[in-house]
N, C-alpha and C positions, 0 to 999 in steps of 0.2 A: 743332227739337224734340229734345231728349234723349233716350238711350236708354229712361228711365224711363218717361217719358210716353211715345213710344212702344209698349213694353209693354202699359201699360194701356190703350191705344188699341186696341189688338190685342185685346185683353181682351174689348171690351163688344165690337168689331168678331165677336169670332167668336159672339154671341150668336143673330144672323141668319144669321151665315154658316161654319157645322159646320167646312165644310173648312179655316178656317182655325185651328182648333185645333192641329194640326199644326204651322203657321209659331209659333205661340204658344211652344210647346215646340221648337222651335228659335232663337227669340232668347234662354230660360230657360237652354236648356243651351249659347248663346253668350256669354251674362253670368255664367254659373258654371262653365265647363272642364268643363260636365258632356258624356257621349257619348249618353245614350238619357235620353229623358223616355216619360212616362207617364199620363198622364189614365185613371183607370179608378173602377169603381163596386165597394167591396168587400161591400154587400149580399150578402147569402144567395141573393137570386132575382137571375136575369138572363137579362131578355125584351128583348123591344123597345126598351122606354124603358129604359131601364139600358145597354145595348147601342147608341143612340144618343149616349151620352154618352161614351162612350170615343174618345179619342186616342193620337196615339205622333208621332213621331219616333225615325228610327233603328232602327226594330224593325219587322222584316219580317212577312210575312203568315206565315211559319211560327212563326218566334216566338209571334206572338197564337194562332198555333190551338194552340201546345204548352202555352203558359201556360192558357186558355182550357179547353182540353180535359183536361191532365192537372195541372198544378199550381197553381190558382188557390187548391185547397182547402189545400195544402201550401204555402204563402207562407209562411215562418215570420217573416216580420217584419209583414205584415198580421194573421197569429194573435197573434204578441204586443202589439200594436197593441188588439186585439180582446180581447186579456185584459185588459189596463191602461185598458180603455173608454176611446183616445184616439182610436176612428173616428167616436165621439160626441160631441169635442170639434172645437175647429180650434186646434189643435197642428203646430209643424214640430219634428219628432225626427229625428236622423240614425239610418244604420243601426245603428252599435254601441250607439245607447244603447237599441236596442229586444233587438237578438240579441248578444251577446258572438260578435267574428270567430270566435273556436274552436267554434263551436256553430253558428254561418253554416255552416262550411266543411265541417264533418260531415254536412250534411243534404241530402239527394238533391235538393232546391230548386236549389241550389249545385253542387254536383256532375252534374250532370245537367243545368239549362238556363243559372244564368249566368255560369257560367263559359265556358262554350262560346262566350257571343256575348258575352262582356266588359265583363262588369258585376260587381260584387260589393262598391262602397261605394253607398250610400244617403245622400239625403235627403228626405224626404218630408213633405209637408203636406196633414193630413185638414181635408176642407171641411166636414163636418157643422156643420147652424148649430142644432140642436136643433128645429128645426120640418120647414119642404119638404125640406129637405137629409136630413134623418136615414134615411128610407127607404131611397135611393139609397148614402147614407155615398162619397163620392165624393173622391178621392184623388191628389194628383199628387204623382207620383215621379218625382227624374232620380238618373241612374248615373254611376257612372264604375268604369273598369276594378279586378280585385281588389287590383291592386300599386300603386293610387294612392293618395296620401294622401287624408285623410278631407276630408269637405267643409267647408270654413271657415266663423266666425264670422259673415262679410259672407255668406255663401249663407243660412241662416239669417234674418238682417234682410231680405232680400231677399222670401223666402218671405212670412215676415210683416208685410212694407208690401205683398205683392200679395195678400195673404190676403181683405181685405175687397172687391179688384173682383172677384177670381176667383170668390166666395160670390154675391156679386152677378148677375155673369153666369151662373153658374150656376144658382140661383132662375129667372132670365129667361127659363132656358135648359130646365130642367123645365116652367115654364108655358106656355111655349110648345108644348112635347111633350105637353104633357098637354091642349091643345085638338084635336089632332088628331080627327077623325072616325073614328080606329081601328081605319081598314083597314091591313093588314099589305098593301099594295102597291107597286110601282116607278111605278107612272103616275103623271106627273102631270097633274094634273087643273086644267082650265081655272077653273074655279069657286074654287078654294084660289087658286089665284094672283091670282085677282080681286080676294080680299079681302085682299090687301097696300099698301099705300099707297105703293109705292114701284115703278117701272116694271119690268116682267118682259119678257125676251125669252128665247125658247128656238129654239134651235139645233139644226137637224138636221144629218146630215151633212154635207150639202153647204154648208153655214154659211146655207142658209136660214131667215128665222124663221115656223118649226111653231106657234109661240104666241106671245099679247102681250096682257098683261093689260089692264085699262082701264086705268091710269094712263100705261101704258107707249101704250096707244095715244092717249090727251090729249095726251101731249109729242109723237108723234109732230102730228097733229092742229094743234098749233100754229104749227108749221114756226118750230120756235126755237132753231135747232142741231145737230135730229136729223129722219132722214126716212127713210122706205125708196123703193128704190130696186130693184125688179123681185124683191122679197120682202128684200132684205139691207138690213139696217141701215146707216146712213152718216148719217159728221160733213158738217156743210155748209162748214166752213175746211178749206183744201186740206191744213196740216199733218195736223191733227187727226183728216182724214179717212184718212189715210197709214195713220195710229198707229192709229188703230181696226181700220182692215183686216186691219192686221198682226196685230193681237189677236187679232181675230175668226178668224183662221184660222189661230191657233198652235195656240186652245183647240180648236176643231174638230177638228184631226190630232191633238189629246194628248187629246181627250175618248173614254172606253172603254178605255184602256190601260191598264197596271197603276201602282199609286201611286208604285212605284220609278221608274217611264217620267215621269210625269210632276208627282210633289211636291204636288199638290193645292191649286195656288198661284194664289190671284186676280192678276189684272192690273190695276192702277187707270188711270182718264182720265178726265182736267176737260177737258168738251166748252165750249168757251164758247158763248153767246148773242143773237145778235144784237140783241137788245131791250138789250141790258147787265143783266138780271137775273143772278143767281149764276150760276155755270156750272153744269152735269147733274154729277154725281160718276158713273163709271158703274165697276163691275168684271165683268170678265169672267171667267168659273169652267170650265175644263174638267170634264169629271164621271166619277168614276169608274163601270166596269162598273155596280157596284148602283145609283147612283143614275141611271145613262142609260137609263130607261127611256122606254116609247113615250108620246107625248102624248093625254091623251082631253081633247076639248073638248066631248063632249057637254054641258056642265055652263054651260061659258064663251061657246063659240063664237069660233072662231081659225079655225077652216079646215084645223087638224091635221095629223085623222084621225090613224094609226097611227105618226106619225114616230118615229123615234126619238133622243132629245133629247140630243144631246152634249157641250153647252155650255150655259152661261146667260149672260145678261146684265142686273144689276141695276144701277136708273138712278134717283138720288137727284136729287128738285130740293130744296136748303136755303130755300128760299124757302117751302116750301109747309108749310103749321100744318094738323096733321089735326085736323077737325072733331072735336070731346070731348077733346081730349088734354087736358083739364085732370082730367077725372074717370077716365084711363086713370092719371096719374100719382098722384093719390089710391092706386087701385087698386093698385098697382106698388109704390111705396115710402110707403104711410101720412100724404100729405100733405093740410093741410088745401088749403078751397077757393081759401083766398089764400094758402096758399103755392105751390099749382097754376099760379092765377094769375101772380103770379111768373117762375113757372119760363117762362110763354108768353109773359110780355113781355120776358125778358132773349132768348126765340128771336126775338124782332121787335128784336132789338140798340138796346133802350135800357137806358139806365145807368140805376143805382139812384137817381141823382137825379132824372130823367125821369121815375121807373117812381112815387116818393114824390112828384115835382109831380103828376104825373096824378089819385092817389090821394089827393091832399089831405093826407099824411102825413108826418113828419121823416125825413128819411135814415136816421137811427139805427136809426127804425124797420123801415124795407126793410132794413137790414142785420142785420138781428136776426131776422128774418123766413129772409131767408138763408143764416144761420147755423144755422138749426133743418133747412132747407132741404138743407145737406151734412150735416148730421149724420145723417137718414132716407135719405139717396141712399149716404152710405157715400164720399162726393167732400171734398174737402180745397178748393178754389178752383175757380172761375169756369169756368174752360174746361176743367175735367175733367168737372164739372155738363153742361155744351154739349154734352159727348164722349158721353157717358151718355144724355141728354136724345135725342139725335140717332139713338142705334141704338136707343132704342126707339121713332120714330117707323116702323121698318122693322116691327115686331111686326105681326102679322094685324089687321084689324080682326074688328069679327062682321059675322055672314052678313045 
């Protein structure tokens, strides 16, 4: 896999999974010689959901509370962004073509925070899509130091071939925030994790599991690779089960610690199965303080009670088609009911010829079908569509 697809893997990947925003904007500002990236909402309000949406690299917790607390309002390159209604558009502008340097370097923006932590060229690309997006007007930015050159032509192209997954994931990424049940709380709740399709295990200190949703308890249940073993999770292959341990109790000691401690970085493992079905995809997530909150299962029933959650563990089987995903993909990207269709028989890995005999139809056809198929998903080929397809099978279901 190429850097590129990479990226955009990372892309829908951080749709489900927040914390990796952060790795996101560290491949961006590894592809571009940039020092600090930036994910942020330049809306006028910022609550919760706005506040969920933010990322960084590179930029530390004082940073966000100085920008956050006293210069959010004094951005002069978001104000002039904000004058030229380009946080309405999805435009990539560099710094100079928004503030002239001599006019950066005069304003206490500049003088006062980025200079200090070395930044002072810009490129930025606003994600407003003119619908879900315009509320939020949400934003990414990376830097580089005041005395380096400005950011090149290829940073730019770059921006805007990642412009349509980042819009994408983002949408996903709103709609999902905005199912919430709109407590402003740390717990998690047995019940919420229930209704994920995708197996949850939560980690208490002692790397025991405090919670497991049902799906996570069906895999467990089938004794097809994974199993507990006196509360802790374990692979049934003796490497596998190595690698997992190791995991399982790196995130533990790095879960509660500050972001600098521990990078906010999943751990991936292909558990395999002894049936020969696909192997579990499982990552493991250390959690930061806010989000290590105590587990309530009143809701779920786990066995809980008050743990306090350190870690997670989310556990993908590719094998498994969630019930409706044909009228969830409708939903999500405006597809009709046969190109939903589609989209669930290319996940049961038949080719467009397969997919046109079944249906009594000419290939031409399925491929045209297809074609309308990337153009509403916002994917270019086949196994970007899969890539896309895949982490929305992670989205909640309903209750």
């Amino acid at each position: 896999m190429d850097a590129a697809d990479q990226l955009i893997e990372d892309i829908y990947d951080a749709v489900t999974f927040p914390e990796r925003w952060g790795g996101v904007l560290e491949r961006l500002c590894a592809l571009t010689d940039a020092t600090h990236g930036f994910l942020f909402t330049a809306a006028p309000r910022h609550d919760s959901l706005t506040a969920a949406l933010w990322a960084r690299h590179n930029i530390t917790d004082r940073q966000l509370a100085d920008y956050t607390t006293h210069f959010r309002h004094r951005d002069v390159w978001a104000n002039a962004a904000a004058a030229r209604g380009l946080l309405n558009r999805c435009v990539v502008r560099r710094g100079e073509e928004l503030v002239p340097d001599a006019v950066l370097r005069r304003s206490a923006f500049f003088n006062e925070l980025l200079r200090d932590h070395g930044m002072g060229r810009l490129c930025a690309l606003t994600l407003s899509d003119g619908g879900e997006l315009s509320s939020v007007q949400p934003v990414l930015s990376l830097h580089r130091p005041p005395d380096a050159s400005p950011f090149p032509d290829e940073t730019v192209r770059l921006l805007q071939d990642c412009a349509p997954h980042l819009q994408r994931a983002m949408r996903l990424r709103v709609r999902l925030l905005a199912g919430r049940d709109g407590r402003e709380e740390a717990r998690w709740s047995g019940r919420v994790i229930d209704r994920l399709p995708m197996g949850v295990a939560l980690l208490d200190a002692a790397g025991r599991v405090a919670g497991l949703n049902r799906a996570g308890q069906a895999m467990i249940d089938a004794r097809d690779g994974l199993r507990l073993v006196q509360g802790r999770l374990q692979a049934e292959q003796g490497g596998e089960a190595r690698r997992l341990a190791h995991l399982l109790e790196a995130a533990v000691s790095a879960g509660g610690k500050g972001v600098s401690a521990r990078r906010g970085e999943a751990a991936d493992l292909r558990v395999s199965r002894p049936s020969g079905r696909a192997a579990y995809l499982l990552s493991v997530l250390p959690l930061s303080p806010e989000a290590a909150g105590p587990f309530d299962d009143a809701d779920g029933g786990g066995g809980g009670g008050d743990a306090l959650i350190r870690a997670v563990v989310y556990i993908v089987d590719p094998a498994a088609v969630t019930p409706g995903l044909g009228k969830r993909l409708g939903a999500l990207f405006g597809l009709t009911a046969v190109e939903a269709g589609l989209v669930v028989d290319l996940l049961a890995d038949l080719t467009p010829a397969e997919i046109g005999e079944r249906r009594g139809v000419a290939i031409s056809t399925v491929r045209s079908q297809l074609r309308s198929v990337f153009a509403k998903t916002g994917t270019t080929r086949q196994s970007e569509l899969m890539n896309l397809v895949n982490r929305c099978l992670m989205l909640p279901e309903g209750p």
